[in-house]
C-alpha positions in Angstrom: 0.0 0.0 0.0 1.2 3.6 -1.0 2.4 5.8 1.5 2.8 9.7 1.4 4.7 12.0 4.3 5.3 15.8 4.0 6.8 18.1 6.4 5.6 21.4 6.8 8.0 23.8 8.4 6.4 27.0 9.9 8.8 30.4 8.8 8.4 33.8 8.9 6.4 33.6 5.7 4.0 30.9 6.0 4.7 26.9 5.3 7.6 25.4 4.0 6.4 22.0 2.5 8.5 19.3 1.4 8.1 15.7 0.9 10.0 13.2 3.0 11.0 10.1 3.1 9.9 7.7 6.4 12.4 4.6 5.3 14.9 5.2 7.8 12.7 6.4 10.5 11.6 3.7 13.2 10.4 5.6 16.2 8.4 8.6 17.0 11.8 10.0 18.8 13.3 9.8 15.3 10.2 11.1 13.2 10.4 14.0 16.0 14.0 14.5 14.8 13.9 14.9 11.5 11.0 17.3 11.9 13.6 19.3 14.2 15.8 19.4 11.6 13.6 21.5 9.2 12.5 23.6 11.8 13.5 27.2 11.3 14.5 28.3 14.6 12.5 25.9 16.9 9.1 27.1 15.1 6.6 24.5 14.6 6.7 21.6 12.2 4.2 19.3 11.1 4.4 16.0 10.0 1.7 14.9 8.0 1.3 10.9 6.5 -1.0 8.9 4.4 -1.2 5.4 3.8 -3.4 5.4 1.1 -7.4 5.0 1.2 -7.3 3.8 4.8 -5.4 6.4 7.4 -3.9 9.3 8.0 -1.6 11.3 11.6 -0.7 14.4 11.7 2.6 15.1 13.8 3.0 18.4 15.6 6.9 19.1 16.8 7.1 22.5 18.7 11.0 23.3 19.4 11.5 20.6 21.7 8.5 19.6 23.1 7.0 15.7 22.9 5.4 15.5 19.7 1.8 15.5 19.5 -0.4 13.1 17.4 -3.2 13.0 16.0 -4.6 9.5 14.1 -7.6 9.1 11.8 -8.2 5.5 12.3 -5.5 3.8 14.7 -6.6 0.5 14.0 -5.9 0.6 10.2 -2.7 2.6 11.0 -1.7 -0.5 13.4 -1.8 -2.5 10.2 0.7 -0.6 8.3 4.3 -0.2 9.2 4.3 3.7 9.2 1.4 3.7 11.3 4.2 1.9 14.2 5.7 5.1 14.0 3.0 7.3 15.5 1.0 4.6 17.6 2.9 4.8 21.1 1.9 2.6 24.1 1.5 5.8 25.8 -0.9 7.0 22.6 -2.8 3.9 23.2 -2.5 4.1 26.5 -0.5 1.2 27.5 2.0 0.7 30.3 5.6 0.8 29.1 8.5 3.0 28.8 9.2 5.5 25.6 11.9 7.5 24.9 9.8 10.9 25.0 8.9 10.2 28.4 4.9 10.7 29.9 3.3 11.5 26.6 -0.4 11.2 28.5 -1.0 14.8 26.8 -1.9 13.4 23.4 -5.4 11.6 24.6 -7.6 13.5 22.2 -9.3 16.7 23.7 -12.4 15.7 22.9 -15.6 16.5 25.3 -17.5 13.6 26.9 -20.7 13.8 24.5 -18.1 13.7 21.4 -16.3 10.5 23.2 -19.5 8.9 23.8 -20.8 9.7 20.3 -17.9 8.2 18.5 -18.3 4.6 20.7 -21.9 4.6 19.8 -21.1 5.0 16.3 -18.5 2.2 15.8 -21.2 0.4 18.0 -23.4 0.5 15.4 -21.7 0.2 12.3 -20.2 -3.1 13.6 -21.4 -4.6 16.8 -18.3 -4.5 18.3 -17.1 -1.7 20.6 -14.7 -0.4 18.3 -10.9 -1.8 19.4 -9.8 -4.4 17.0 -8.5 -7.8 18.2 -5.7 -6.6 19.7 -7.3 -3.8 22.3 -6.4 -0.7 19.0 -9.4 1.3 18.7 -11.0 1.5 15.2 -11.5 5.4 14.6 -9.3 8.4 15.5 -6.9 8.6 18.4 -4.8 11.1 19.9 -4.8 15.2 20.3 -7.0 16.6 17.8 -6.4 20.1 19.2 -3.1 20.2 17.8 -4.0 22.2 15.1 -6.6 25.0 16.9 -3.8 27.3 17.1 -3.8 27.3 12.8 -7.8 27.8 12.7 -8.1 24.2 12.1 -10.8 22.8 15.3 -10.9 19.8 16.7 -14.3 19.1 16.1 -12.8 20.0 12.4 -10.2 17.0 12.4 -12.6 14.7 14.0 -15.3 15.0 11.3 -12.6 14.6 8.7 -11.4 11.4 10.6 -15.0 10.6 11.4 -16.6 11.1 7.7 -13.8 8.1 6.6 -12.4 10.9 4.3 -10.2 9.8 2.0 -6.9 10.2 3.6 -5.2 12.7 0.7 -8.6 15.0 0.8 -8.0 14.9 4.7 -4.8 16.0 4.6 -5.3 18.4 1.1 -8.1 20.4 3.1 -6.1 20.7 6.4 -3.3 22.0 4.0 -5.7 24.4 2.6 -7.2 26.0 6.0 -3.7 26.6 7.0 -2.8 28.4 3.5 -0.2 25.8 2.5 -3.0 23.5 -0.1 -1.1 24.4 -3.7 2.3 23.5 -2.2 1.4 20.3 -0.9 -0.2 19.3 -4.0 2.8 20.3 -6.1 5.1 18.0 -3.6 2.7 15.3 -3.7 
């Protein structure tokens, strides 16, 4: 399955968007790293990725703070090897040690009623309540505020991950809120 990453790097005139390559990049720490690295003087970077027609995370690096993610469906993105990257036991909230430390921040900022929505939905659709076999909730996972500061709300990112969006129209309409939509598209 076809994978896509871009970084966009925050400067003094808008985004900087390049393409990137995730093939050497194992852990969040390191995904964390190279966003650091096109940084222009600790401003904020964003790491968005794609795995085609099923998922899609946004990665927020500010200077350096823990990175914050945010995860359309985590249980498809448990199924791809990129997803690995961005799926933390702390994201998922399992017991175990990372190497960024307590990263409990990243539960998503959702209100109860949206929490409580989202279960009922997957409840419906399937049966189930939503995890997959291994305990990975189906649906979106992690801190869908990371992006309020842009103009892009949480309740924004949510529907996008909640609509089953296709993952590059996700992505291509974030882009556009935060001014940045004809670059990404030229990268792509």
């Amino acid at each position: 399955m076809a994978y896509f990453a871009a970084l966009l790097a925050r400067t003094e005139d808008g985004w900087d968007v390049s393409e990137t390559d995730l093939d050497d990049v194992e852990t969040l720490a390191d995904l964390a790293d190279l966003a650091r690295e096109a940084a222009e003087d600790e401003e904020t970077v964003l790491v968005f990725i794609e795995q085609e027609d099923a998922w899609f995370a946004v990665v927020r690096v500010d200077g350096e703070d823990d990175p914050r993610v945010f995860v359309s469906d985590a249980a498809a993105a448990s199924r791809s090897s990129y997803g690995e990257l961005v799926l933390t036991d702390e994201l998922l909230g399992r017991e175990g040690d990372d190497e960024l430390g307590d990263l409990d921040h990243l539960v998503a900022e959702l209100d109860e009623e949206d929490a409580e929505d989202s279960a009922d939905a997957a409840d419906d659709e399937d049966g189930s309540d939503g995890d997959d076999e291994h305990g990975i909730p189906s649906g979106p996972l992690g801190d869908a505020g990371l992006l309020i500061e842009f103009g892009f709300g949480a309740k924004e990112l949510m529907d996008l991950a909640a609509e089953g969006s296709v993952p590059g129209d996700a992505l291509s309409e974030i882009a556009e809120s935060l001014g940045c939509g004809e670059v990404l598209e030229a990268v792509r």
